[in-house]
N, C-alpha and C positions, 0 to 999 in steps of 0.2 A: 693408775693405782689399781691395786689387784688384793682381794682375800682370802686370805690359808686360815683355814679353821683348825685349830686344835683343841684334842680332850685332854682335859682336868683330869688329874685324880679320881677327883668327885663328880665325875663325868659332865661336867658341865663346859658346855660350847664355846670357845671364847674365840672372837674375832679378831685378827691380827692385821693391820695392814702392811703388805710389802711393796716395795717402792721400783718398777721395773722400766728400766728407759726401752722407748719405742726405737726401732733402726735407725731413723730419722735421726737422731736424737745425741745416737752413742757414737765415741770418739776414737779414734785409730786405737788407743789404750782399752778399750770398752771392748772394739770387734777383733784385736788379736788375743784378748783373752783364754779361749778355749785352747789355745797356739803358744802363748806366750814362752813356756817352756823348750819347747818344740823350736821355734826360733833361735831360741840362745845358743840351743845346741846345732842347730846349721850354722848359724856362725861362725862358731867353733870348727864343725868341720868344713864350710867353705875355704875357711883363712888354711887349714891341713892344705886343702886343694890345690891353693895357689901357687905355696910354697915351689921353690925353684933353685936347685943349686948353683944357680949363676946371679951372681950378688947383682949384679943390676937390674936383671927380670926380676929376681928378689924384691928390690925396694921398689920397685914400679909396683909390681904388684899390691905390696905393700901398700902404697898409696892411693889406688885404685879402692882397697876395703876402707882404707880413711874415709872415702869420698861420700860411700855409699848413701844411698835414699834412704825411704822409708821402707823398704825394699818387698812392697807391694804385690811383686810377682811370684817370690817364693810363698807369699801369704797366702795368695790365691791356689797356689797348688796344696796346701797342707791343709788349707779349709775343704778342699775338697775331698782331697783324701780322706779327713774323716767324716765326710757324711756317710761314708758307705764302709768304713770298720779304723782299726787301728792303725794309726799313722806308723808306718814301717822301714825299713832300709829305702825299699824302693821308690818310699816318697820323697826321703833323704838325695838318692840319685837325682828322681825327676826335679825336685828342684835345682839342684846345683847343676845339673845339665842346662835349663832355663836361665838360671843367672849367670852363667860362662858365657853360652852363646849372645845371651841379649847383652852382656859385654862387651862382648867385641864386636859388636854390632855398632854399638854405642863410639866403642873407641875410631871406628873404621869412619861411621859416621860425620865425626868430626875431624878427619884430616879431608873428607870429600867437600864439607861445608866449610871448610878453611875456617874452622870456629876452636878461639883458643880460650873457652869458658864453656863450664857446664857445672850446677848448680852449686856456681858459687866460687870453684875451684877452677885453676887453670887447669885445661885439657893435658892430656898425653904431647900432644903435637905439640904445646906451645912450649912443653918443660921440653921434650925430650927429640922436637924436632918429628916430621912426619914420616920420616925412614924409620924408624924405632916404635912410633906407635903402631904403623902399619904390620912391625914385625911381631908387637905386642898382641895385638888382634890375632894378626895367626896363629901364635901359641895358643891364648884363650879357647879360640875354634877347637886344637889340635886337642886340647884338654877335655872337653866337650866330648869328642870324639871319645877317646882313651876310657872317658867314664864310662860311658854307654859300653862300649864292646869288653873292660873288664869283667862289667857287672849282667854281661850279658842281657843287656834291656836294650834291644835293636827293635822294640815296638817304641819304647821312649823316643828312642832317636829318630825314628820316622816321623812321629809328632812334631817334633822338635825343628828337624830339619825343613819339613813339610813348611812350619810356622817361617822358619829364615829366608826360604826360598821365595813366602810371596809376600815376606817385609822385602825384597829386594826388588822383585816383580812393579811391586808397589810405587816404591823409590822412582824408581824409571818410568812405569805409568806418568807418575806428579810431575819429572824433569821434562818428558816428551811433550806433553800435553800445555803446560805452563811456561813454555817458550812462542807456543803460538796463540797462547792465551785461550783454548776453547776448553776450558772446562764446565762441561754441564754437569747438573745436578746427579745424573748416574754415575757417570765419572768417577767426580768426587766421593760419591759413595762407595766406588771400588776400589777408588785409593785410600780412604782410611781404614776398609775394612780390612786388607791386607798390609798395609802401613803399621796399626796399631792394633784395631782388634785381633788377628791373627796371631799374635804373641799371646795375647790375654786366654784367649779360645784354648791355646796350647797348656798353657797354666792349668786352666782346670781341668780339658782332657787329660792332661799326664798326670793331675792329682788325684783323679777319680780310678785312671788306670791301674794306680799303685795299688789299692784295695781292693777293689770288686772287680771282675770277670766278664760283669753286665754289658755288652755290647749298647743296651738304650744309654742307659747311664753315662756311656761314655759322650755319646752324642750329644745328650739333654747338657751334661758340663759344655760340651765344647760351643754349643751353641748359644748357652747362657754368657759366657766368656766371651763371643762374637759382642753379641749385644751389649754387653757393660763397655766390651773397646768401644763401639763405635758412640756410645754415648760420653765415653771420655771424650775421646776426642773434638768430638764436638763440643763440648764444654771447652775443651784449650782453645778453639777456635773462636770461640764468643769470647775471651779475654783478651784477642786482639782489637776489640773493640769497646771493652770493658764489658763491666758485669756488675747488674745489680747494684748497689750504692756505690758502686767505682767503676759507673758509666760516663764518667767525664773523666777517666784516666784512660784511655785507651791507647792502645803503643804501634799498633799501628806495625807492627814485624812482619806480617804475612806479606804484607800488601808492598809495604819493602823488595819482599823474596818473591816478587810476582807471581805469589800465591792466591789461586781465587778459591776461597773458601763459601761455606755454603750461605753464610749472610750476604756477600756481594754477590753469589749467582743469583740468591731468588732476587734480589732488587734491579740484576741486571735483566733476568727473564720479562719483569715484569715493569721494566722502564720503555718508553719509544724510541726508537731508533736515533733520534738526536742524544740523547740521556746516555745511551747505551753507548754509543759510539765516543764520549764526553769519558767515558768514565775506562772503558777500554785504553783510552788512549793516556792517561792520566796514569794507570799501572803500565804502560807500557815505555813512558817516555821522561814520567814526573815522579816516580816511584820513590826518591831520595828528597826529594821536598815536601819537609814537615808541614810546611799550609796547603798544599794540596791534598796531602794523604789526610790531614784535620778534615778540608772539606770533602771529601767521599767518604767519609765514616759519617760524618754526619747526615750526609744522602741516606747511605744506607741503613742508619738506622731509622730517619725519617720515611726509609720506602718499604720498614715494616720488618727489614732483613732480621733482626734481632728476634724480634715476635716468634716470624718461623721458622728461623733456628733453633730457639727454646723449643719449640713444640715437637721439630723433630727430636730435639734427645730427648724427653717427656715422655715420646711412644717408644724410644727403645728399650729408655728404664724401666716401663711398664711390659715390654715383652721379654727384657732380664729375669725381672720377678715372678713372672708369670708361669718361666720355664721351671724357679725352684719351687713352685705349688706341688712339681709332679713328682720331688725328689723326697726321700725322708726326711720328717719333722726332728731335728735336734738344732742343738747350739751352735753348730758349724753349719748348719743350713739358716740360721738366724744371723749368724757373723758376717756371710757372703751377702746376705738381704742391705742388712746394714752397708758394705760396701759397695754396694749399687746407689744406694743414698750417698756417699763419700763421695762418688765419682762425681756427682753432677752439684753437689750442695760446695764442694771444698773451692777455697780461697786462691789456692795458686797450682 
């Protein structure tokens, strides 16, 4: 609670209170606010983008905007954009270059995971078979491309691409590494910084890019964007084990996908050699048996994994934030604070 003084008439001081939510606080409707407008009309032109005169890429496409999320990415580029001036064509570009390629990333994604669901909806692959969506992804890319060199923003696209290159890099790090089961705590950290944060980094480098000229600027976005990924993601990773009052729901998916994430590395660093090799061998052999995978999450949360998991995303939300201390003070510099609190506080 905050007061704005105003004068009377009769010049006398009258005290007003206004009611203002803390970051914490405020809800995706709250932190797209200063954007709201701005959104609708990406919308609008994403859905132009897709458009395709060949009636089956048509309806695929089609179906693809059905699907969409909350679609967070473009957020992140338009909030940036205007910390640093008026949100313009070319932040219009960067985003839909962002939401194309992270597309088809998406769609590619899932014919490699042989996954025929993705939030909620059947994937590409599963309606339309993985010849099709494979070929759907390559359009996406190809459109990506066509936008950048129409619009002559071949600094976009090196961002852009820059970002696809070491989500893919990434990928393959996690597949090589997670076959022989060694992933330490570095590792891990390389793999989601390029997995996930690396898309996010690109978000706001391309959205700062569109405005200002500033070479720091561009950095200080790209590296606040690093930081909020890797604090997502780690956040997705502590719901395989639950979260918070829905610590006795845990699912248990990673560990399925003999994925060692950073709760079971520190509980396995920090177990003996009988423990260790107990629980290695349990992801390696037992990974499809629901009472097995129950008891290693229980281990692990008992050997603290949860604790210092929380704590590392805690220090990267606090060095997200730390980096928009140094950018100008407005309401898109308040929206993105906000979304550093979304990433680690939100439910699914």
């Amino acid at each position: 609670m905050c007061f704005e003084y105003i004068y009377t008439s009769n010049l006398k001081l009258l005290a007003t209170t206004v009611t203002t939510k803390l970051p914490e606080q405020m809800t995706v409707k709250d932190i797209k606010a200063p954007v709201a407008s701005v959104m609708d009309e990406f919308e609008k032109r994403f859905k132009s983008t897709m458009k395709s005169k060949t009636a089956l890429l048509d309806k695929i496409t089609h179906y693809i905007i059905k699907r969409k999320g909350k679609q967070m990415r473009p957020l992140f580029v338009f909030l940036s954009a205007g910390i640093f001036g008026e949100i313009n064509d070319r932040s219009f570009t960067a985003a839909t270059l962002i939401e194309l390629l992270h597309t088809a990333t998406l769609v590619h994604d899932d014919v490699v995971d042989e996954s025929f669901e993705r939030r909620g909806f059947f994937s590409l692959n599963a309606l339309w078979k993985n010849k099709i969506a494979v070929l759907v992804g390559d359009y996406l890319l190809s459109k990506g491309l066509l936008v950048s060199v129409d619009k002559n923003e071949f600094s976009m696209l090196r961002i852009v691409s820059n970002a696809v290159s070491q989500m893919s890099e990434g990928e393959l790090l996690q597949i090589e590494k997670s076959r022989l089961l060694n992933i330490d705590e570095k590792v891990y950290f390389d793999v989601i910084r390029q997995k996930t944060a690396s898309l996010i980094s690109a978000c706001c480098e391309a959205g700062a890019n569109s405005t200002t000229d500033n070479k720091e600027w561009h950095k200080l976005l790209a590296k606040f964007g690093e930081y909020t990924g890797i604090a997502f993601q780690i956040k997705d990773d502590l719901f395989d084990y639950g979260f918070g009052k829905d610590i006795g729901k845990p699912t248990g998916i990673d560990i399925k996908e003999k994925k060692l994430t950073l709760p079971l590395i520190y509980a396995m660093d920090n177990a003996d050699r009988k423990d260790r090799k107990w629980a290695r061998n349990l992801v390696k052999k037992h990974n499809e048996n629901p009472k097995k995978i129950k008891e290693l999450i229980k281990w692990v949360i008992a050997s603290g994994g949860i604790e210092y998991t929380e704590k590392a995303m805690f220090e990267y939300r606090d060095k997200a934030l730390e980096v928009l201390t140094k950018l100008p003070e407005n309401e898109y510099r308040n929206s993105l604070e906000a979304l550093v609190y979304y990433t680690i506080n939100r439910k699914k």
